[in-house]
N, C-alpha and C positions, 0 to 999 in steps of 0.2 A: 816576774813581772814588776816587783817592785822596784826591784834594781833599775831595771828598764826604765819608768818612768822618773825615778829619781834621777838619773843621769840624763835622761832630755831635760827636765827642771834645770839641771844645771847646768847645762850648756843652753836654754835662752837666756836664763840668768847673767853666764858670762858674755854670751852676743851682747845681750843687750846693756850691759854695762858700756860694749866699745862701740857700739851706736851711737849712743849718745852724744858723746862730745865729740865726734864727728860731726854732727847734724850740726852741736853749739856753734862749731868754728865755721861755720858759711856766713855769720852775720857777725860781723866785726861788734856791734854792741852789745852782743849777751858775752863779752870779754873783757874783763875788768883790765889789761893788760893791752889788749889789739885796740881798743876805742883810739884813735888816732884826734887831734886838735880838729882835724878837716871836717872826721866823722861825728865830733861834739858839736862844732855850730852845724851841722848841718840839722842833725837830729834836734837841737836847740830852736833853729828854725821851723823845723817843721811838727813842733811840738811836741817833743817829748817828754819834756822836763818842765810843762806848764803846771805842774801839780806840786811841782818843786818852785814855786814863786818866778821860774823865765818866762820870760812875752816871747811870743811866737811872730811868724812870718816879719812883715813889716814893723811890729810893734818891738821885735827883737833890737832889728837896727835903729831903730831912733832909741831907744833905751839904752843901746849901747856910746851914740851918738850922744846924746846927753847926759853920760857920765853915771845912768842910774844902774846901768850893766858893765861889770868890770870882768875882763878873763875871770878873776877868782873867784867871783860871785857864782860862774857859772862853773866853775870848775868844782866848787864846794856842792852845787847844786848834784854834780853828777855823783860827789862821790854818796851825800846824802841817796841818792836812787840806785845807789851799788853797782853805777853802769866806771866807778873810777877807782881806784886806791887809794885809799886816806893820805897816803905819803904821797899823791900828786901834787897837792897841796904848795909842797915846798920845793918843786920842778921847776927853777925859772925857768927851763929851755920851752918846756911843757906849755908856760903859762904865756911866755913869749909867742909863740905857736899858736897859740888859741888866740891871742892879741891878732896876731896877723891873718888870720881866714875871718877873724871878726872884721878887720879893716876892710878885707876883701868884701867880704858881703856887702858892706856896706858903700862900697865904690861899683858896686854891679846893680 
């Protein structure tokens, strides 16, 4: 019998180890790697990162608009809440990205 439940133990234990990151990968921001520029202002927008010093909704765009919000600002913001990887930092393409759905936001 001990056997017996020893090895059910061990196989939820292994289930559920590959559950897991199954489940992670449906939400592109619990991925240090998948968060995409589009999926940072969006999330930036809709407040995720206000606890990380970014303005949310409207107050994003004019902040970005008046120069008090830079891509990098927000980009350091994210990696600060462990939603980026420290070395996105020095992505120009990265940064350039996040410039441009910022632009975008802020012409919609």
């Amino acid at each position: 019998m001990k056997h017996q439940l020893w090895g059910f133990g061990l196989s939820l234990t292994i289930l559920g180890g590959f559950t897991l990151p199954v489940l992670a990968q449906d939400d592109p921001l619990n991925q240090l790697q998948d968060i995409t520029p589009t999926d940072l202002v969006s999330a930036s927008y809709q407040g995720r990162f206000t606890d990380f010093g970014v303005p949310r909704h409207h107050a994003l765009t004019t902040a970005f608009k008046s120069g008090t919000l830079s891509p990098e600002s927000l980009v350091k913001s994210a990696i600060e809440a462990g939603r980026l990887a420290p070395e996105t930092i020095d992505n120009q393409g990265y940064l350039n990205a996040v410039e441009d759905s910022l632009d975008n936001l802020t012409q919609n």
